[in-house]
N, C-alpha and C positions, 0 to 999 in steps of 0.2 A: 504494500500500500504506500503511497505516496501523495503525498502533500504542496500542493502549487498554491501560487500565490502571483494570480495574473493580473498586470495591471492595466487600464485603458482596456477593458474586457465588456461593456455595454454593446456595442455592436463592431462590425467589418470584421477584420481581422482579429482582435480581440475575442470576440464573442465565437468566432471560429477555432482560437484555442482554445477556449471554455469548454465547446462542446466536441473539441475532434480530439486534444491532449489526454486530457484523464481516462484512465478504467474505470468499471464499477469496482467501488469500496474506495477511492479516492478521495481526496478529499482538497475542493477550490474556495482559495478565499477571493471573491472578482472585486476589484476595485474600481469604481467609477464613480463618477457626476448622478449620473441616473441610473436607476435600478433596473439592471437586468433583467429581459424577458427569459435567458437560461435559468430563473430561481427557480420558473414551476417546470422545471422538466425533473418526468421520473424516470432515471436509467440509472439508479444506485449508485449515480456519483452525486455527496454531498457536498452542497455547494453552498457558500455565506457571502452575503454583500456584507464591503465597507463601502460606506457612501464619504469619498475622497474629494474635493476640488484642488486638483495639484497646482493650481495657479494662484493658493494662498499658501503664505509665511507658514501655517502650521502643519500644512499638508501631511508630512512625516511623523509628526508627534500622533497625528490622528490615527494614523495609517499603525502604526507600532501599539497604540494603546486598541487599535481593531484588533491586533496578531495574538498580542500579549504574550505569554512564552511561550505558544505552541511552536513545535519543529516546521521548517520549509525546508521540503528536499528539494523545488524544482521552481526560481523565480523568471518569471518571464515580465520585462518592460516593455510594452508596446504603447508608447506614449507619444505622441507628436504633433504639433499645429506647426500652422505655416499660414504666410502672408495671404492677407484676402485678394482672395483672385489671383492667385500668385502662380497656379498653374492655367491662366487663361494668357491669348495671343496679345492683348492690348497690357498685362500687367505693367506696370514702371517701378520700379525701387525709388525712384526719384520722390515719389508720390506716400513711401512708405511713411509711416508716423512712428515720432520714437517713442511712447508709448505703445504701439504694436511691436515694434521692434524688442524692446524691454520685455514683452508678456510674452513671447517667442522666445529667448535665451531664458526665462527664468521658467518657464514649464519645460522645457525641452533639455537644457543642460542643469540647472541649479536644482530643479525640482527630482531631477535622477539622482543625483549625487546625493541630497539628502534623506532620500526616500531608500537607497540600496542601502546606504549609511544607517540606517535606523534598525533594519530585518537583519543583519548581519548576524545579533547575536543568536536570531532562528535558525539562521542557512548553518551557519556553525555546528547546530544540534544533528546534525542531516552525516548518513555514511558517502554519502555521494553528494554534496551538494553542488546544484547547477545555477548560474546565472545568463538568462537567453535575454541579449536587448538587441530591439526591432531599428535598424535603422534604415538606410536607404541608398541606392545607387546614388540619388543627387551626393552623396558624402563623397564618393568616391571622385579620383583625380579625373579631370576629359567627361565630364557628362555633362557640360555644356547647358549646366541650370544657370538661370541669373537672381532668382531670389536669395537673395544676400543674408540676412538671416536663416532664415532654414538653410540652406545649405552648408552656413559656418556650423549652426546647432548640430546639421548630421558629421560634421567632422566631427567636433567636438566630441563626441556621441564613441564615435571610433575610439578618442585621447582616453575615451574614460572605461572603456571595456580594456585596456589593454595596463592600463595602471591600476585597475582595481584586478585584472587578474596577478598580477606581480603581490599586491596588498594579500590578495586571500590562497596566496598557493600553500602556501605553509599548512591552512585550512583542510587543501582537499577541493578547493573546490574550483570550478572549472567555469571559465570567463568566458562566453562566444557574442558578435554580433553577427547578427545574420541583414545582410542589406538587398532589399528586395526591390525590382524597379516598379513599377506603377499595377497597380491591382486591380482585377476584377472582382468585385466582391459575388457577382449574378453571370450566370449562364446567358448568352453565349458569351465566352471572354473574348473574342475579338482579339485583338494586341497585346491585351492585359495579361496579365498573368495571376490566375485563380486562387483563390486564399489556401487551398485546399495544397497545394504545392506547397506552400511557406509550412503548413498545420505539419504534413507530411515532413519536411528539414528536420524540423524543432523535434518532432516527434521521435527521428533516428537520432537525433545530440542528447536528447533528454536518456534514451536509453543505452547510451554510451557506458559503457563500466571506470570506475572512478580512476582508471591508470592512463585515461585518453580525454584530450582537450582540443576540443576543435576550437580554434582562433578568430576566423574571421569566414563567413560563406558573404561569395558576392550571388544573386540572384536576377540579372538583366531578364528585360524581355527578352523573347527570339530574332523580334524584329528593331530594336531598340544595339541602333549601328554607334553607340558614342558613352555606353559602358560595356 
């Protein structure tokens, strides 16, 4: 039996490891703004809402006083905003506000830091403990995004998987980001690339045995020529 603890878990992707990660006898604590539609599903995985707004100061403290000492063997971050309209043809950075710019860096990198920083002493309890964060092709070098926030945040995003595994190896415990390019959440995917492919990655890292540490998965589309 094993113990997750998903965050950004109310819908898309999220809510796709809510329902595709666990076994029955499982056991998910989902973290969100809004309350999940996965709470009435009955397939004998038990699952608890914490109702989180990561884009306040106490975000963490909530989120650890939701855990309390129970064990997490398996932490997945899937967390991330991005500029408004920031994937449409007319977007400008020019036009961005530094207050949006502000609420981007601090959900996106400040609010991971202090939210992994908080459950640690859970993941600790764990024979295998695993930390899976969601980032994105735009992070990656030559993909040619121009939203200036979000794309520094998905660096960022990379600095912090790779010093927090360094922090927690002594632990056991095994640091991966998995960076995925743009998603279909609904049939047909078109371009996109189906949540179901990301559920499936996560799904073979999580079951990984604790002497193996996958680093970094990059996830391009097929037709996506500039990651």
């Amino acid at each position: 039996m094993r113990n997750y603890l998903i965050l950004g878990a109310s819908k898309g992707l999220g809510d796709a490891f809510v329902k595709g990660l666990p076994d029955p006898g499982d056991q998910v604590w989902i973290v969100s703004r809004s309350r999940p539609g996965s709470l009435d599903l009955n397939d004998g995985i038990k699952r608890k809402w914490i109702a989180v707004d990561l884009s306040q100061a106490d975000a963490a403290q909530v989120l650890s006083k939701g855990i309390q000492s129970e064990k997490i063997d398996v932490l997945v971050y899937n967390v991330g905003i991005w500029e408004k309209e920031g994937f449409e043809a007319h977007y400008n950075f020019d036009k961005d506000k530094a207050s949006d710019i502000a609420n981007i860096i601090n959900v996106n990198i400040t609010s991971t830091i202090t939210c992994i920083q908080a459950v640690l002493p859970n993941l600790r309890q764990s024979e295998a403990g695993k930390i899976i964060l969601i980032g994105s092709t735009a992070g990656l070098d030559h993909t040619n995004n121009d939203q200036v926030s979000f794309v520094a945040s998905k660096f960022g995003l990379r600095g912090i998987t790779h010093a927090l595994r360094e922090h927690v190896r002594k632990d056991g415990i095994a640091v991966t980001c998995v960076n995925p390019g743009e998603l279909a959440a609904e049939i047909p995917y078109s371009t996109r690339i189906p949540v179901q492919d990301i559920v499936s990655i996560v799904k073979c890292v999580v079951n990984l045995s604790r002497a193996s540490c996958v680093k970094e998965i990059q996830i391009p589309a097929m037709t996506d020529l500039n990651a």
